[in-house]
Structure formats: C-alpha cells, structure tokens
C-alpha positions in Angstrom: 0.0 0.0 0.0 2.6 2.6 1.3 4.6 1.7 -2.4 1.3 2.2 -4.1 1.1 5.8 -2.7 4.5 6.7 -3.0 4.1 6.0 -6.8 0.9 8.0 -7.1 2.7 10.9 -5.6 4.8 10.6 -8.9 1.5 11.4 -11.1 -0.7 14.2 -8.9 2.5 15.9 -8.8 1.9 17.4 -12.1 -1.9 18.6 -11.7 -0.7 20.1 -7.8 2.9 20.7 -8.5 2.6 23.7 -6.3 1.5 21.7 -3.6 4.2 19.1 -3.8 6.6 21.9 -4.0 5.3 24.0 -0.9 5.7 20.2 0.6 8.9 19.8 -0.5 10.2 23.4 1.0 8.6 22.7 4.4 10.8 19.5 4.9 13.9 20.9 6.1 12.6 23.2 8.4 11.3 19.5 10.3 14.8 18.6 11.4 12.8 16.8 14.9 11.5 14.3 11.5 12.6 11.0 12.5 14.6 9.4 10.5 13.3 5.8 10.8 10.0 4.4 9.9 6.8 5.1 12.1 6.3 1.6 14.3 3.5 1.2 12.1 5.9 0.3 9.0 4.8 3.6 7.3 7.8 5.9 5.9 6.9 9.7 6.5 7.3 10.4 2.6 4.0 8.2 2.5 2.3 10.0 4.8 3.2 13.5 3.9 1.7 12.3 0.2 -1.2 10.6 1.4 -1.9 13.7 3.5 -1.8 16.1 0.2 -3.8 14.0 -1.7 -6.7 14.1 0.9 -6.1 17.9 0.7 -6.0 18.7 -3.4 -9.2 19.3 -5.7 -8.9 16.4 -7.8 -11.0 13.4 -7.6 -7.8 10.3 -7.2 -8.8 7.2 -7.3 -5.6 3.7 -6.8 -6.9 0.3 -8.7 -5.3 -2.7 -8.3 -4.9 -5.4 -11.2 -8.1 -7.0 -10.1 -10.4 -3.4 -9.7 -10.1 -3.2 -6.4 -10.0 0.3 -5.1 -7.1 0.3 -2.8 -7.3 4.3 -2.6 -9.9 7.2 -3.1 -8.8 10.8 -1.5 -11.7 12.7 -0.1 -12.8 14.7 -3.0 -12.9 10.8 -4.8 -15.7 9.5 -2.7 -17.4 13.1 -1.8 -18.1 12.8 -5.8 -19.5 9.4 -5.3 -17.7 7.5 -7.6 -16.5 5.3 -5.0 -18.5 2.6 -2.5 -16.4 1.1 0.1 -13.8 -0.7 -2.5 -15.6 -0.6 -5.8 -15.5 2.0 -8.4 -19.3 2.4 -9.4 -18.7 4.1 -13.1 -18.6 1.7 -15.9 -17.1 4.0 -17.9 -13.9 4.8 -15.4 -13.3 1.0 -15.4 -13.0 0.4 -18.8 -10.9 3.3 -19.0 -8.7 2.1 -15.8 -8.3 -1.5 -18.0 -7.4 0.6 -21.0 -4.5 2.1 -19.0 -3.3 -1.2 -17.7 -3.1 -2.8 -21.3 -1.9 0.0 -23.3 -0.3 3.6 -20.8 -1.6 6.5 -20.2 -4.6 7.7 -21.5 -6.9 11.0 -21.0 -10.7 10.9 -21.5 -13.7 12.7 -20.4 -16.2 10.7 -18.8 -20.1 11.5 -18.1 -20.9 11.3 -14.5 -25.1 10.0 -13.7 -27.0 12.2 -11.7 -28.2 8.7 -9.9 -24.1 8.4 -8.9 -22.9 12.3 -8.0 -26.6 13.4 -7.2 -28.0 16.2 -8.5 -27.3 16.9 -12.7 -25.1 15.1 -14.5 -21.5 15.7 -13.9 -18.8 15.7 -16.9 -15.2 15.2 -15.6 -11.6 15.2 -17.5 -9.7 11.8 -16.7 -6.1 11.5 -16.9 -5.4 7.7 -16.0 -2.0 6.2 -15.7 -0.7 2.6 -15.0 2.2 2.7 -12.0 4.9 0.6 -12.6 6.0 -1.7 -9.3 9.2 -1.7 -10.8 9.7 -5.6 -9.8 8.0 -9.0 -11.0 6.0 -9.5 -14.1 2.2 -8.7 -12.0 0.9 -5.3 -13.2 1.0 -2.0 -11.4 -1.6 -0.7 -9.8 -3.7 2.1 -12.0 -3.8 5.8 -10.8 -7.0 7.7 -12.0 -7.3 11.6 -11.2 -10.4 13.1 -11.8 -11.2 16.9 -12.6 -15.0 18.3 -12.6 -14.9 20.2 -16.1 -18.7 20.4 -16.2 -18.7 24.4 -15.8 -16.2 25.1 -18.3 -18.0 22.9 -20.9 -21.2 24.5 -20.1 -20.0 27.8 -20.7 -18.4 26.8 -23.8 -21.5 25.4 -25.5 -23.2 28.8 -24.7 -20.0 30.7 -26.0 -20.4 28.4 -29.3 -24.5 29.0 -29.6 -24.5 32.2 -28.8 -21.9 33.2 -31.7 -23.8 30.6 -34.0 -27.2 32.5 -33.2 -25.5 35.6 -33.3 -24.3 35.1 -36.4 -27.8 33.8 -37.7 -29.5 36.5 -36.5 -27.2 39.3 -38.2 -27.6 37.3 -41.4 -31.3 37.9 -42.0 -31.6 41.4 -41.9 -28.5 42.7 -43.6 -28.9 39.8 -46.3 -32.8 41.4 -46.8 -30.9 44.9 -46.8 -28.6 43.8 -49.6 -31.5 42.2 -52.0 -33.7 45.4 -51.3 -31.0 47.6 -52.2 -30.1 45.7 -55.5 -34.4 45.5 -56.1 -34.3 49.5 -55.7 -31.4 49.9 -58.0 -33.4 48.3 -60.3 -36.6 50.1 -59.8 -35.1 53.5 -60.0 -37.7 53.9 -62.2 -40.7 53.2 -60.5 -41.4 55.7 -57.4 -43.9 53.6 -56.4 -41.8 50.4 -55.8 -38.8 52.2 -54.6 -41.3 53.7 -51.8 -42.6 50.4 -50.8 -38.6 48.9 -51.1 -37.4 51.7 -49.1 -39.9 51.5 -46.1 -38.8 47.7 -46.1 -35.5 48.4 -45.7 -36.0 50.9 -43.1 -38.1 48.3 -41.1 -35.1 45.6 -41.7 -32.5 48.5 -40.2 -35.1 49.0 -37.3 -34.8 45.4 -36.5 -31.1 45.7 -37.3 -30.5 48.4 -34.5 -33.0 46.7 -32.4 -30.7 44.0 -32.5 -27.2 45.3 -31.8 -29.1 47.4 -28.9 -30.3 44.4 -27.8 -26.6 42.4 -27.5 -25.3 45.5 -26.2 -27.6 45.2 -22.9 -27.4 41.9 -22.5 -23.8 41.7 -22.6 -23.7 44.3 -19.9 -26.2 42.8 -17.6 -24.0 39.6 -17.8 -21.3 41.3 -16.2 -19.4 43.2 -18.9 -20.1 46.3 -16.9 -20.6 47.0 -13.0 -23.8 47.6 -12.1 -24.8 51.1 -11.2 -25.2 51.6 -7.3 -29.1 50.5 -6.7 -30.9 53.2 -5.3 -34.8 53.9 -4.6 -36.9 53.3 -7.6 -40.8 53.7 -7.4 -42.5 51.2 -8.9 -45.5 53.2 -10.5 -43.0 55.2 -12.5 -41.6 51.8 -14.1 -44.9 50.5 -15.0 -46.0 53.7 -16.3 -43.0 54.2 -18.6 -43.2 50.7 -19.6 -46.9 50.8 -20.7 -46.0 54.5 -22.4 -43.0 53.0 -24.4 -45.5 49.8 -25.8 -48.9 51.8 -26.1 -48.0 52.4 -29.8 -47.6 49.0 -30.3 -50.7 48.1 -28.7 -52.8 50.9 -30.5 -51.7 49.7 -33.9 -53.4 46.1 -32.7 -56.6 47.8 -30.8 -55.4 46.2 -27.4 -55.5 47.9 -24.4 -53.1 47.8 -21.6 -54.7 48.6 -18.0 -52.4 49.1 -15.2 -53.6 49.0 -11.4 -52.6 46.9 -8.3 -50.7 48.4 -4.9 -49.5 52.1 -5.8 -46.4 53.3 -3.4 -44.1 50.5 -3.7 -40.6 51.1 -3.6 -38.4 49.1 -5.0 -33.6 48.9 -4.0 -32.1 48.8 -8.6 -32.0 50.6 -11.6 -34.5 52.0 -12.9 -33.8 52.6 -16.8 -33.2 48.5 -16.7 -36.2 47.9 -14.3 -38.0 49.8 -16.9 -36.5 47.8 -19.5 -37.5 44.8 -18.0 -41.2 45.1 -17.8 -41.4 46.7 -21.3 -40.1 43.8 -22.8 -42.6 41.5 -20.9 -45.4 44.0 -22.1 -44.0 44.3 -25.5 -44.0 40.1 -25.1 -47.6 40.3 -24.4 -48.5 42.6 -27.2 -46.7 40.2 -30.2 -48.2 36.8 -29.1 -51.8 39.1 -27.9 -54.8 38.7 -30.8 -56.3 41.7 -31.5 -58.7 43.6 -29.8 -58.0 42.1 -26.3 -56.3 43.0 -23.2 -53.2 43.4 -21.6 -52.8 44.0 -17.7 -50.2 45.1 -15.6 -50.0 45.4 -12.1 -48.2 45.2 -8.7 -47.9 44.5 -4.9 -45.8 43.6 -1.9 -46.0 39.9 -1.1 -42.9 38.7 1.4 -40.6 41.2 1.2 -40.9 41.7 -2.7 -42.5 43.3 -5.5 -44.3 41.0 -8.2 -44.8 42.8 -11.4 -47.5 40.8 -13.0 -47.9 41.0 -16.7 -51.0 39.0 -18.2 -52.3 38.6 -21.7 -55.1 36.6 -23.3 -52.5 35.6 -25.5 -51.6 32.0 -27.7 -49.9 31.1 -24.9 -47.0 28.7 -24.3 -46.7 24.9 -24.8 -45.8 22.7 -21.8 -42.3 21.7 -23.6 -41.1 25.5 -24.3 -41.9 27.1 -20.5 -38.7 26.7 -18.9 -37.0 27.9 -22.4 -38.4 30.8 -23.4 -35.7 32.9 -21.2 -32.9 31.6 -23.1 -31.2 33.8 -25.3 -32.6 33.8 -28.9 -35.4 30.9 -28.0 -38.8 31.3 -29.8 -41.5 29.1 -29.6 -43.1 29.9 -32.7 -40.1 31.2 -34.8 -42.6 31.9 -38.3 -44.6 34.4 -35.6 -41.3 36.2 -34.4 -40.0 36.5 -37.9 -43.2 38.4 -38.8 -43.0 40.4 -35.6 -39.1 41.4 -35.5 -38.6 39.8 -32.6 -35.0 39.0 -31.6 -35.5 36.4 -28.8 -33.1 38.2 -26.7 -36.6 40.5 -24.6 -37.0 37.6 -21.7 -33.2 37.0 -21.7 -32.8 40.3 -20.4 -35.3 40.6 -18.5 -33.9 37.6 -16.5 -31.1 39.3 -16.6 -32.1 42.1 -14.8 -34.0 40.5 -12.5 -31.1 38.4 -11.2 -28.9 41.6 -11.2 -31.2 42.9 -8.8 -31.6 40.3 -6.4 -35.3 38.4 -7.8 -36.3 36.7 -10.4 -38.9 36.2 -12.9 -41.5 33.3 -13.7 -44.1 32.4 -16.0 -47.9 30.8 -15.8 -49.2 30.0 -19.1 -51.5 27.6 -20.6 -51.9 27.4 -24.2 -55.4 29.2 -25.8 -55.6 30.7 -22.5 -52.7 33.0 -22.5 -49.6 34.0 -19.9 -48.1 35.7 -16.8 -45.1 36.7 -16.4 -44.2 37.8 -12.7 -41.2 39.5 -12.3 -40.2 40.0 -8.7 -37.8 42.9 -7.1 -37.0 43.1 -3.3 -38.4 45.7 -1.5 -36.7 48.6 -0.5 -38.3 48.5 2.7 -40.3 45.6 4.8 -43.6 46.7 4.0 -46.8 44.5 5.6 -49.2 43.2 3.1 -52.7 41.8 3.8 -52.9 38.0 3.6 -54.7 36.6 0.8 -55.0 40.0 -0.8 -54.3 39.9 -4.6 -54.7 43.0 -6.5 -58.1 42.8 -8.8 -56.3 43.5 -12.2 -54.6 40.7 -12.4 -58.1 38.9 -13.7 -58.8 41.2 -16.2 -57.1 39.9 -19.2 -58.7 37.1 -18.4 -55.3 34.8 -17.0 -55.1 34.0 -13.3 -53.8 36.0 -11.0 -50.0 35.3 -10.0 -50.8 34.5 -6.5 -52.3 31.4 -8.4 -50.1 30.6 -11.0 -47.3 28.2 -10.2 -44.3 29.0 -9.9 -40.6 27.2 -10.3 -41.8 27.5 -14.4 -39.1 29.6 -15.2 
C-alpha cells in the first residue's frame, strides 16, 4: 500500500505541483523528522503524500490489477464515484483496463446524476498505469479526476451564442442587400422604390434593435458594473413601460390597463427595471390577438414586488416554458420572424432581474394566455394583507400570480 502511494505521488504531482513543492520546501525546516520508519511500518514520505492527496481538488482514485480500489482521496468519494472498494462508473473502469493494457490515457467521462446526485457531472480523466518496478504482475492504475462540467457549459453557450448571433445578423443585412439591388433596379418606379425603401427601413429598425439588444445583454452579464441601486418607485416603471409599448398596442386595438398596490418602492436601476417590464409587455402585445387586453399590475407579497404581466394571448406549450428565457429561444419562430422579434426581450429581463436580487417566472397555458411575474426586493419591509391579490390581475382574463405556479421559469 505505502509503495502504491509513493508511486501516485509521482502522477498528482503534475496537476498540484505547487503543492508538492510548498511540501517539499517545508521538509527541512522538520529537522525533529525522525529518520526511521513510524512503528506502524509507514515511511513519513507516504504520509506527507497521502496527506496532500486528501487535501487537493482532484478526484484520485488507486486500482489494483483486479479493480479493487485500494485508494480514493476525499474529493474521490465526496463525488461518489466510489463505495467502500468498488469504483461504481462503468465508464472509469474500462478506462482504468485501458491504461493497464496499453499507458496512459486521457478521456472525459459522463458522470449519472443517480451516482454524483443532483445533474449530470462531466469530468476530464487522466489515468496512468504505475509501474511496481519488480516481478512480471501489473502495477496498480492511478486515476485523477477533474470536474470540467462548468467550463464545458460555458463553452457550449460561447459556441450557440456566436452561431445564433451570427444567424440572427444574417437575416436582416442579407434582406438589406436584396432590397437595395431590387431599388437599384426600380429606379424607375417611385412607387416600388417607396414600398422597397420602407422595407428596408423596417429591416435597419430590427437591425439596431438587434445590436441594442446584445449590447444590454452583454452588460447585464457582467461586462459592466452595475450602477449603485438606489430607490426606484414602482408606479414610475410600469407607467414608462406601458407608455413606451402603447404604440404597439394601439396599432393592434389592445388595451393595456395598469392597477394593483401604488407606493411600492423598490432597492435597482430603474432605466433596466424599466427595460424589463417593457419587454414583458411588448412580449404580451406580439403573441396578444387583436382587440383584447393586456394588464399590468403590482404589490408587496414577502418582502418583494411582483410585477405581474398578463395577456389573453396563444400562450405557451408545456415543452417551451422553462425555455423561453434563453437567449434567442422562440416558440413559434414563423410568428417572431413576422413580428421582429430577436429572442433576446425575456433573456434580459432575467437578466435584470437576477442583477437585482429576484427573479422572474411564467404561468401560461396554451389558448388561454400567460403571466409573467417579475419580482424585485423591496426597498423596505412593508406589511401586506394575507390573501389579498390585487383585482387587475383577472382582467385579461389569465389568473392571478398568486395562483399561478411557480418554479416554471
């Protein structure tokens, strides 16, 4: 056993050589070391390794030539992996037999939810066969384990985000391109250059919209600090909201009514809280039939404010509600190519909602409409009345919030 760890020393020192080395320069300020073995037949190199191992990140785990797990640090079995001397991934054993026929070999490895608990873990494996240096029996085989689930996470947004990007940018400056050649061609027709021209100022509005659009988004994620959070009333954001989208709303005959608990007084920003509900209105007003209605409304419920927004809309299928805040997401992507839409609206408003400390949700059920509840911490503990839900909420005909399940989001 003691050789066994000794050897593995040999291979964690390259994923912690700062450790080994900070070990290294402690030993010869120890000169009361002793010398000789410990009475229990352990030298104190072995223990000094087998006490950084149970110290480092990485996941180690020490097979014999028969499976048997004669080692696991403390991050090994905190992941798991390990049950009393078995190794419980398939995967890590064939990999561990790999090693032991043919070296050293690197792999990533899917880790089950039913094993680590929780999600799905992903882990980089660098496994290596130690040599016992005598006889013909085959070394044990070292396997040192590193959760990588994060960073691949973050790279398959990084590579859907540019893809999307990239599709997204395509549409409207490839329609700018064709309507410039079709007005080139027309030049002499007033008529048709008229109608080619207003197209191609509606393609540069959704253009800009666009760009704008990234721009916030990127800066809510953390490309910029966010501005100290100060006192924002929360009549002033709805009522900017619902005068930025009225035009919107008038060009579809739907009216937006506004009501609920005046006076709250929410800690944040207000140009982005602002931002946040007019994208859940402006939401409402593209998936909205004509001629309905649109309310808005808000009040104190434990320590936070819930901006409801709730349409009569098309609502939402079962399979798209816990998508439709990702970046880009549509549910019906023929309707948001007809509306402009740019799929980033509910991205940012999640966005800002985590920036401020809350979050947002959504109740929908399809032919019956949405509500979207975005909620803000208060500025100050205020008391609310139990079981007292503000009267708007109904009259777009959706439930109120204080209904509508939540964890949807």
């Amino acid at each position: 056993m003691s050789s066994s760890v000794a050897l593995l020393v040999g291979l964690v020192a390259g994923v912690v050589a700062g450790a080994v080395v900070a070990c290294l320069l402690l030993r010869p300020r120890r000169p009361d070391l002793p010398r000789a073995a410990p009475t229990d037949g352990t030298a104190p190199e072995a223990v000094l390794s087998r006490r950084l191992l149970d110290l480092i990140d990485p996941a180690v785990v020490l097979l014999d030539a028969d499976d048997v797990v004669l080692m696991a640090n403390p991050a090994a079995r905190s992941l798991g992996i390990v049950r009393e001397t078995r190794l419980l991934v398939p995967e890590l054993l064939e990999l561990a037999r790999a090693v032991r026929e043919g070296g050293r070999r690197r792999a990533e490895v899917s880790l089950p939810g039913s094993v680590v608990g929780g999600g799905p873990r992903q882990v980089g494996v660098l496994g290596v066969r130690l040599e016992r240096g005598s006889g013909p029996a085959p070394g044990p085989v070292a396997l040192v384990l590193q959760d990588v689930t994060e960073a691949r996470r973050v790279e398959a947004v990084r590579r859907d985000f540019v893809a999307n990007v990239g599709h997204e940018l395509k549409t409207p400056v490839g329609a700018l391109s064709l309507l410039a050649e079709a007005i080139e061609d027309a030049a002499d027709d007033p008529q048709t250059v008229r109608r080619f021209a207003s197209r191609m100022t509606h393609e540069a509005d959704r253009l800009a919209r666009l760009v704008r659009e990234l721009i916030d988004l990127s800066r809510l994620q953390g490309g910029e600090p966010l501005p100290e959070l100060v006192p924002v009333d929360v009549d002033t954001v709805i009522a900017e909201a619902v005068d930025r989208t009225k035009l919107a709303a008038s060009a579809k005959q739907i009216a937006i009514v506004s009501g609920g608990e005046g006076g709250l007084v929410v800690r944040g920003v207000e140009s982005q809280l602002a931002t946040a509900v007019t994208n859940l209105l402006a939401n409402a007003v593209a998936y909205s039939p004509e001629s309905t209605r649109i309310a808005v409304g808000a009040r104190a419920r434990a320590g936070l404010a819930e901006i409801t927004v709730t349409d009569s809309g098309i609502g939402i299928p079962r399979q798209d509600r816990s998508r439709v805040f990702e970046r880009f997401y549509r549910v019906d992507q023929s309707r948001a190519s007809r509306t402009g839409g740019t799929g980033l609206g509910l991205a940012i408003v999640k966005h800002v909602a985590t920036n401020h400390g809350g979050s947002v949700s959504v109740w929908s059920e399809e032919g019956l409409g949405s509500t979207f509840t975005l909620r803000i911490p208060l500025a100050e503990t205020a008391s609310e009345p139990a079981g007292d839900a503000p009267a708007e909420h109904d009259l777009a005909g959706g439930p109120s919030a204080a209904d509508a399940p939540e964890g949807r989001s």
